[in-house]
VOLO-642433 format. One record per atom (N, C-alpha, C): chain; atom name; x, y, z. Coordinates in pm, 1 decimal. Example, Ala and Ser with C-alpha at 12.3 -4.5 7.8 and 13.67 -1.06 7.14 Angstrom:
<pts>
+--------+-------+----------+----------+----------+
| cadena | atomo |        x |        y |        z |
+--------+-------+----------+----------+----------+
|      A |     N |   1319.0 |   -569.0 |    780.0 |
|      A |    CA |   1230.0 |   -450.0 |    780.0 |
|      A |     C |   1320.0 |   -330.0 |    780.0 |
|      A |     N |   1285.0 |   -225.0 |    708.0 |
|      A |    CA |   1367.0 |   -106.0 |    714.0 |
|      A |     C |   1290.0 |      3.0 |    787.0 |
+--------+-------+----------+----------+----------+
</pts>
This chain:
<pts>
+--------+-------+----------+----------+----------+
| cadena | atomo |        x |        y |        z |
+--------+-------+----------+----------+----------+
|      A |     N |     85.4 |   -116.9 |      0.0 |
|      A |    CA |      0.0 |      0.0 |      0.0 |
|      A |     C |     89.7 |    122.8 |      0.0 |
|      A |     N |     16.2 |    237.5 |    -57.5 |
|      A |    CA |    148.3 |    341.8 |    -84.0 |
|      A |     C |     23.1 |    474.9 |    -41.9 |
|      A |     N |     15.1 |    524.6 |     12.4 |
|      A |    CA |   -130.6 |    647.2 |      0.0 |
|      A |     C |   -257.7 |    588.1 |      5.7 |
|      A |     N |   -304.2 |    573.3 |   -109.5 |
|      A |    CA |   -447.4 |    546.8 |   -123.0 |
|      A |     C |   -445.2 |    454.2 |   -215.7 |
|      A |     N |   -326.4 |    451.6 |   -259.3 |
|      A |    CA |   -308.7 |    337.9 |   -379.5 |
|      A |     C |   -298.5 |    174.1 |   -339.2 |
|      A |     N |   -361.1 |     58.8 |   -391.9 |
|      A |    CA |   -334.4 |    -37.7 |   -330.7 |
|      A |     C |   -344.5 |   -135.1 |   -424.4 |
|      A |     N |   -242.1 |   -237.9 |   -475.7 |
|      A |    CA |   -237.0 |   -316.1 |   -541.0 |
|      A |     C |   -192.7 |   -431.6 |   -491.2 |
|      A |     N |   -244.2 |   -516.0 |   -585.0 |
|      A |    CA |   -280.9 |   -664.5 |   -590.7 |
|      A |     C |   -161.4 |   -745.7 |   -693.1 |
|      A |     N |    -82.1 |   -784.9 |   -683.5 |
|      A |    CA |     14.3 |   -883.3 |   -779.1 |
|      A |     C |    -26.8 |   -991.5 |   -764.3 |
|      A |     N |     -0.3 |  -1053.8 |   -899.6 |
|      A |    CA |     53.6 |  -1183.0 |   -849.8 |
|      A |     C |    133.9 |  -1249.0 |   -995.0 |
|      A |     N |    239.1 |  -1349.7 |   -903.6 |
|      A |    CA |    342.3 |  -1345.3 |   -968.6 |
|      A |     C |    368.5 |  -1469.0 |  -1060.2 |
|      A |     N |    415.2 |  -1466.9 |  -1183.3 |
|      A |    CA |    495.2 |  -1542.0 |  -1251.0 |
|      A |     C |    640.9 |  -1603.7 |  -1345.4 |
|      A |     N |    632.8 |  -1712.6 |  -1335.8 |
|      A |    CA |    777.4 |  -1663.0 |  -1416.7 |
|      A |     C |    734.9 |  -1788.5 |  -1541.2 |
|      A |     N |    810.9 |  -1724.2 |  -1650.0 |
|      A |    CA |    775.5 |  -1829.5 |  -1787.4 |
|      A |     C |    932.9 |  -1782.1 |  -1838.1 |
|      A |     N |    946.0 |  -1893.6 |  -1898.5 |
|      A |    CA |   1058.6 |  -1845.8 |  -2084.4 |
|      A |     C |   1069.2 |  -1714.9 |  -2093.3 |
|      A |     N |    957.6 |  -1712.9 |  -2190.9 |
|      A |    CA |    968.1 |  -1568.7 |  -2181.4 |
|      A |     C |    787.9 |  -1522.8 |  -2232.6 |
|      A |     N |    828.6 |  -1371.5 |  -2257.2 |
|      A |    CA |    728.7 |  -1261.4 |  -2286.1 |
|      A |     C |    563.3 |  -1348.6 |  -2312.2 |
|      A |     N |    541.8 |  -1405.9 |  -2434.8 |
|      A |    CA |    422.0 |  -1484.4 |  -2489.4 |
|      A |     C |    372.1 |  -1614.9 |  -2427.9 |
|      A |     N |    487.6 |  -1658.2 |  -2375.9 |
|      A |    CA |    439.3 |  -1812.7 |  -2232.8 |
|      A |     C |    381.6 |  -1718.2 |  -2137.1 |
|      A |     N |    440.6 |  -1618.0 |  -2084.2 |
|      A |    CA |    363.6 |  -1554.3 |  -1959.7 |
|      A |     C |    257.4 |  -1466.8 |  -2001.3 |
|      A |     N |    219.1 |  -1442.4 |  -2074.1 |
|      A |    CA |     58.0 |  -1417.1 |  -2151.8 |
|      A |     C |     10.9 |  -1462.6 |  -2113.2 |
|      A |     N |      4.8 |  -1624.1 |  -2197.3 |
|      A |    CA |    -82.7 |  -1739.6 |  -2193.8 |
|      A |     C |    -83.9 |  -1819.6 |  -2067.3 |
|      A |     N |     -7.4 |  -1775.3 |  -1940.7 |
|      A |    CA |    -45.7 |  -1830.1 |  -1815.1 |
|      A |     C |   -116.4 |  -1751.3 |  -1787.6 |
|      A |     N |   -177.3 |  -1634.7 |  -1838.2 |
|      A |    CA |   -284.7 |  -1589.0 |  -1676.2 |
|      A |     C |   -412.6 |  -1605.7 |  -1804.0 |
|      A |     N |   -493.9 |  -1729.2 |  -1741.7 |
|      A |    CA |   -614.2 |  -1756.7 |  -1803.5 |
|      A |     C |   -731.2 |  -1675.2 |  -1740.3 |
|      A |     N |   -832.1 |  -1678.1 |  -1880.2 |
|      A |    CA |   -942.1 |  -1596.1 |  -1792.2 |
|      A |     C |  -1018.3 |  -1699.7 |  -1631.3 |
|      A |     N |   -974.0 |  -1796.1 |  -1624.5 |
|      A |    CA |  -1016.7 |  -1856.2 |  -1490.1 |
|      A |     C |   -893.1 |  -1797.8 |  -1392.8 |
|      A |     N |   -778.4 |  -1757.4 |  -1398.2 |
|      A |    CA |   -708.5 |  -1709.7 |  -1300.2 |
|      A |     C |   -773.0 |  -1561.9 |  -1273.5 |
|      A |     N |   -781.0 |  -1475.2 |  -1393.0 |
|      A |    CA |   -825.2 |  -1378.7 |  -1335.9 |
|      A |     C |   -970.2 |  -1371.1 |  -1297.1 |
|      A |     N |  -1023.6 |  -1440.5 |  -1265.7 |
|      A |    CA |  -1157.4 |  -1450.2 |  -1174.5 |
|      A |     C |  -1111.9 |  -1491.7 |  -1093.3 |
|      A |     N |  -1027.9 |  -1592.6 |  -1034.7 |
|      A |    CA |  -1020.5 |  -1616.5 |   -928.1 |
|      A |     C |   -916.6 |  -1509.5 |   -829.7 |
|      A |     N |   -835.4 |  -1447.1 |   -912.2 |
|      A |    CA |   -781.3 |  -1298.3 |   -856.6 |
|      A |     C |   -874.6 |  -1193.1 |   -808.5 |
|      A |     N |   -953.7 |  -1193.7 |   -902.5 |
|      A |    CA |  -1070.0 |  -1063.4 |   -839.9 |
|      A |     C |  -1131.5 |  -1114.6 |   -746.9 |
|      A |     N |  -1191.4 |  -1254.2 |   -732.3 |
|      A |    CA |  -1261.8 |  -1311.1 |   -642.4 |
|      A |     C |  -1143.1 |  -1270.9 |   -454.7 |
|      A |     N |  -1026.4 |  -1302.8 |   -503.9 |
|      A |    CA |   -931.9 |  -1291.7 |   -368.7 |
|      A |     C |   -925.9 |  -1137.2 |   -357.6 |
|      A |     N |   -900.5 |  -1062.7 |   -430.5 |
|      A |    CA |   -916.4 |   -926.2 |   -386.3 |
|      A |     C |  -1034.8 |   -867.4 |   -376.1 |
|      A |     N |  -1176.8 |   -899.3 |   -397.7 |
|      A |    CA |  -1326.5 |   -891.2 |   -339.9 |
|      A |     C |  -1309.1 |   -922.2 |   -218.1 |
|      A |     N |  -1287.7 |  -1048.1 |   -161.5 |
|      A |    CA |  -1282.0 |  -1092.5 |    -34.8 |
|      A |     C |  -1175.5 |  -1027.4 |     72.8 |
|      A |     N |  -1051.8 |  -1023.0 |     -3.5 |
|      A |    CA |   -930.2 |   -899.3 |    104.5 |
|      A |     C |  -1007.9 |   -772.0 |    142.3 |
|      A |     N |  -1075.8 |   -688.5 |     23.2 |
|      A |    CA |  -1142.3 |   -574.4 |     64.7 |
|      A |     C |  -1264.1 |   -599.1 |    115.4 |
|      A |     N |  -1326.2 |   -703.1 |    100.1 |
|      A |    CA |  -1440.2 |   -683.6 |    187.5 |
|      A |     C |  -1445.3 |   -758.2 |    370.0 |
|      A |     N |  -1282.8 |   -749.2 |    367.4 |
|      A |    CA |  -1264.8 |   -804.7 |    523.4 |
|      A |     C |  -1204.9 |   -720.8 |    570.8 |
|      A |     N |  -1150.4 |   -585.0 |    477.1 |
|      A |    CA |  -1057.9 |   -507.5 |    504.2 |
|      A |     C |  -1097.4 |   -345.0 |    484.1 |
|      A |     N |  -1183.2 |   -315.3 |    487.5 |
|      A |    CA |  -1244.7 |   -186.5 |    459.9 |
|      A |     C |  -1187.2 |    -81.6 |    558.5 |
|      A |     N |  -1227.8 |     31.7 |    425.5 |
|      A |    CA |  -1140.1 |    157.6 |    504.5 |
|      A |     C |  -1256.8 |    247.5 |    592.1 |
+--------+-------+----------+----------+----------+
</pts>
């Protein structure tokens, strides 16, 4: 957290550039938003 700013990573490592594309499937990023729905809604300002 930096100010008001607050981000969410998450991390990978591939070969290179176009393998790490094609790892973040649209089922990871639902299940990312789903974990940062739940962080902020246990964590409210």
């Amino acid at each position: 957290r930096r100010g008001t700013l607050l981000v969410f990573v998450e991390v990978k490592q591939r070969a290179d550039f176009n393998a790490a594309l094609f790892a973040v499937t649209a089922r990871n990023r639902r299940r990312m938003e789903q974990a940062v729905k739940s962080w902020l809604a246990r964590h409210p300002r």
